[in-house]
C-alpha positions as CSV (number, residue, x, y, z in Angstrom):
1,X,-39.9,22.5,22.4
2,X,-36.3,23.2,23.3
3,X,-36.2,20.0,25.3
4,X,-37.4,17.9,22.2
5,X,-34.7,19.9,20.3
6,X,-32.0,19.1,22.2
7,X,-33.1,15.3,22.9
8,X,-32.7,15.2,19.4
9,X,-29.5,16.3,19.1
10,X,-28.4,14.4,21.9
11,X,-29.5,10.7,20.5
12,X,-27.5,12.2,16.7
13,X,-24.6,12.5,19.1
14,X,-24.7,8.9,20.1
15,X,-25.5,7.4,16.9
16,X,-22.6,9.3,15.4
17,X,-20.5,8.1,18.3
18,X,-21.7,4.4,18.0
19,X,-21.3,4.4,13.9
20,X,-17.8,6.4,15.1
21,X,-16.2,3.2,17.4
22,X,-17.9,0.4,15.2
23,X,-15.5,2.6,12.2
24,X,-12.4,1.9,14.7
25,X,-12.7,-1.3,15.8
26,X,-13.1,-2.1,11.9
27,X,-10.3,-0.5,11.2
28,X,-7.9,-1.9,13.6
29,X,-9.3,-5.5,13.4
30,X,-8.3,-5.1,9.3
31,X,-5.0,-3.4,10.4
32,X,-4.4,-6.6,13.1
33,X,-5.6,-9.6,10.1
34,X,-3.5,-7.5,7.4
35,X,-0.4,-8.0,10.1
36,X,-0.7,-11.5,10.8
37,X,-1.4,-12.9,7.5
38,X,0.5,-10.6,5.1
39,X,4.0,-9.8,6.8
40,X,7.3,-12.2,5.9
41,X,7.6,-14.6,4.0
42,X,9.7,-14.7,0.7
43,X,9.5,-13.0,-2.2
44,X,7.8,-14.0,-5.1
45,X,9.5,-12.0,-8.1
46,X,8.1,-12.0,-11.4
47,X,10.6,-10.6,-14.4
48,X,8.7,-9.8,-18.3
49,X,10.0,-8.5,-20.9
50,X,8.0,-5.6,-22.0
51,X,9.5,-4.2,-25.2
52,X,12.5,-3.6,-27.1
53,X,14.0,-0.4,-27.6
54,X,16.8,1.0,-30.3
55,X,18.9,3.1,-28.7
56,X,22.1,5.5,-30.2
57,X,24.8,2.3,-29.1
58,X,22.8,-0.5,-29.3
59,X,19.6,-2.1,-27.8
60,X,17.5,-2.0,-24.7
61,X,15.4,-4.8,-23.3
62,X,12.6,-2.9,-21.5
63,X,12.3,-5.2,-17.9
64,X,8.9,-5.3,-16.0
65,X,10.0,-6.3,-12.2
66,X,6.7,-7.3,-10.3
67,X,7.5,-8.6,-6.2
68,X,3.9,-10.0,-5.1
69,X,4.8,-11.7,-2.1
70,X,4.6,-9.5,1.1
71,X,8.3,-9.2,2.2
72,X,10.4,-5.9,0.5
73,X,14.0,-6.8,-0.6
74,X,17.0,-4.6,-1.5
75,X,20.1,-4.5,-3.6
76,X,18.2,-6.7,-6.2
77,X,20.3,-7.8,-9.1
78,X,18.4,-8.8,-12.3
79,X,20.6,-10.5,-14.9
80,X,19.6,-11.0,-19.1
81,X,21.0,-13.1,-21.2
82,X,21.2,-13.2,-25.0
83,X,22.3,-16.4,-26.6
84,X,23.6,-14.6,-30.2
85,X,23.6,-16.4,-33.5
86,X,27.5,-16.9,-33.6
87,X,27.0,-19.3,-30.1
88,X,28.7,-16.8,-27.8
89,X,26.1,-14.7,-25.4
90,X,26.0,-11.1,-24.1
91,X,25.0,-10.3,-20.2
92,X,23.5,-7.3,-18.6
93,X,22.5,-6.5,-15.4
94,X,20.9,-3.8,-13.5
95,X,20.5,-3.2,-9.6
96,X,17.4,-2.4,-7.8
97,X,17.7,-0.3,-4.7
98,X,14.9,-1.7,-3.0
99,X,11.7,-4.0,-4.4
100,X,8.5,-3.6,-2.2
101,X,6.0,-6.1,-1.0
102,X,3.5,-6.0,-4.2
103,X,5.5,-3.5,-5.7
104,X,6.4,-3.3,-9.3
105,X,8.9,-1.0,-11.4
106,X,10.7,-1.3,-15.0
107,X,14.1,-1.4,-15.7
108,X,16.1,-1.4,-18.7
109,X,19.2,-3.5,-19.9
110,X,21.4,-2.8,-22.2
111,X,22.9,-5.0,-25.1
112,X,25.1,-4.0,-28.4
113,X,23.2,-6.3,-30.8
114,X,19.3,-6.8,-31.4
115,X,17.5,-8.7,-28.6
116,X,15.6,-11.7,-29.7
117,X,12.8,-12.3,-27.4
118,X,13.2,-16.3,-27.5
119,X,17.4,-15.8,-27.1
120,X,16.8,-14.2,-24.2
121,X,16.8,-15.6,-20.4
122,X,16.3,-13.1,-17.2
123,X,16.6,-14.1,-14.0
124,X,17.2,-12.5,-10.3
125,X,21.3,-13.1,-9.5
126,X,20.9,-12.0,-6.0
127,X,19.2,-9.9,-3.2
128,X,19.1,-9.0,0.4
129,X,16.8,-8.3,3.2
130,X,16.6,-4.7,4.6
């Protein structure tokens, strides 16, 4: 009886250690594809405007900053624009430390008058590779 016991036991041991190295090798041929085929490039960054925010001193343009290309980028400057009714135009920026691959974050710019949606023009001034 002890012998059947332990035979038992014995052939769990190896399917665990079978399912157990079918688990690695999984994992490290994901790990090796996800290398290859998602590392470099150049960023892709996507800039939004998600809302508009009345502040004490004037107005805020609430920024949604999406990177979805695989290659993180620093010191990233996003520029807005607002073309005002009288013909001159009003500039903010802000400065991201860092961007991820596929990372996202918000950001806000500031402006003294009112921020129409259709007046105003983002775009990334500059960046740099870590």
């Amino acid at each position: 009886m002890a012998s059947g016991a332990r035979q038992s036991g014995e052939r769990i041991e190896w399917i665990v250690a079978a399912a157990s190295v079918v688990l690695v090798l999984a994992l490290a041929g994901f790990i090796g594809f996800e290398a290859l085929t998602r590392s470099g490039g150049e960023p892709r960054v996507e800039l939004a405007l998600e809302d508009r925010l009345r502040i004490a001193d004037g107005h805020v343009a609430k920024i949604k900053v999406r990177n979805r290309g695989y290659v993180t980028i620093s010191d990233v400057v996003i520029e807005g624009v607002v073309a005002l009714e009288s013909g001159e135009t009003e500039t903010a920026s802000v400065t991201l430390d860092y961007l991820p691959a596929e990372g996202e974050t918000e950001v806000g710019l500031g402006f003294s008058q009112e921020i129409d949606p259709e007046r105003l023009t983002l775009r990334i001034a500059g960046y740099t590779y870590p």
